[in-house]
N, C-alpha and C positions, 0 to 999 in steps of 0.2 A: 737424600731423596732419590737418587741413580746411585747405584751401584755396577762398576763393569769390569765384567771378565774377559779378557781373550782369551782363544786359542786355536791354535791350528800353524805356527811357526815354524822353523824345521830348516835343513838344509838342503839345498836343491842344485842342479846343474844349471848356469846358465842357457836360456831357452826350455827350463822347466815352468810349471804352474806350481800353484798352494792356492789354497783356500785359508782365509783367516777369518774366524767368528768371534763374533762378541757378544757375547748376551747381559742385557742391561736390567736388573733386578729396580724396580722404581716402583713408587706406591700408586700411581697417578696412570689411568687408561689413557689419558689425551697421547696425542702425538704429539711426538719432543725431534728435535734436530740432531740426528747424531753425523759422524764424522770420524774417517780414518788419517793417523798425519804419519807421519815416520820421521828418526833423528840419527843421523847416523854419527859418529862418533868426532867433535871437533866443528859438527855443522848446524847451523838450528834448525827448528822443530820445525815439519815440511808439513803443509795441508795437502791430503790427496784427493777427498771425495768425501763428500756430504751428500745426506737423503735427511727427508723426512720419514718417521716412520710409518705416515700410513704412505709410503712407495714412490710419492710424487717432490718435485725439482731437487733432480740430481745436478752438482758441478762436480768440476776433476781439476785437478791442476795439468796445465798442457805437457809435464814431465808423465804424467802415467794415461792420457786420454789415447784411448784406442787400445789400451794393453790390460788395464785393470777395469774391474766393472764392481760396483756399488750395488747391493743389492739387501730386501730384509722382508723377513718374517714376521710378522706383526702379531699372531697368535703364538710363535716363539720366543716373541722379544728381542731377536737375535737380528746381525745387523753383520751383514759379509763385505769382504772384498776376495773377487775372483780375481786373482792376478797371473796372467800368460806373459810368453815370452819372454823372461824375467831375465834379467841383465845383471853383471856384477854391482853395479853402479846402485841396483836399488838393496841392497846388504845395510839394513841398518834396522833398528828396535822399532816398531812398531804401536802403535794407539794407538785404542779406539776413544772417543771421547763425547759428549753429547750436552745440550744443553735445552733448559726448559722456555725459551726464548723464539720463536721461529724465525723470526729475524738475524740468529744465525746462520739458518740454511739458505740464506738470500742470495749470496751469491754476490758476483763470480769466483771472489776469492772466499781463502778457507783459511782466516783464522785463527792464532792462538787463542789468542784474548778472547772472542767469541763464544769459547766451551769454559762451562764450571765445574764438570765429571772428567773425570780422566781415568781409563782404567790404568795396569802396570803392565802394560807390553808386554809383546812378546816380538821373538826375534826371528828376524829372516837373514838366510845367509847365502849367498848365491855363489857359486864359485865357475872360475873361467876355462 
């Protein structure tokens, strides 16, 4: 029923930005809960930031609040995270992921278990 693509990954300096997109192929106009998590190698699967897709109750996890921002397109489908200041520490594969549930985007926390989509990452790599 969702289908999702990333991209926008890449290798960056520490103290650089990226932008990472995801656009969510779905049969269904309603607004669905999506969510960015990231997993870096050895560590599990991190929630970063959820939105609804028509724009409204974003959370963050306090690891990227102030630094990454949540943001979406709703007549593109597409579903960002602008990430600045970028630190070696956030170097790890990236999802996007989304669920037909709104009671995913509830909040505070950001869930595994909560999303049924998951796209196949893509990768950030920060170097110091």
């Amino acid at each position: 029923q969702v289908h999702l693509v990333e991209s926008g990954g890449g290798s960056v300096q520490a103290g650089g930005s990226l932008r990472l997109s995801c656009v969510a192929y779905r049969t269904s106009p309603h607004s669905i809960c999506m969510a960015w998590f990231r997993q870096a190698p050895g560590k599990e699967r991190e929630g970063l930031a959820s939105i609804y897709t028509d724009g409204g109750n974003t959370h963050y996890a306090d690891s990227v609040k102030g630094r990454f921002t949540i943001s979406e397109d709703n007549a593109k489908n597409t579903m960002y995270l602008h990430m600045n200041s970028l630190k070696p520490e956030d170097t790890a594969m990236y999802y996007c992921a989304a669920d037909l549930r709104f009671s995913a985007c509830a909040g505070p926390s950001i869930g595994v278990t909560n999303f049924g989509y998951w796209g196949q990452g893509t990768q950030v790599t920060v170097s110091s």
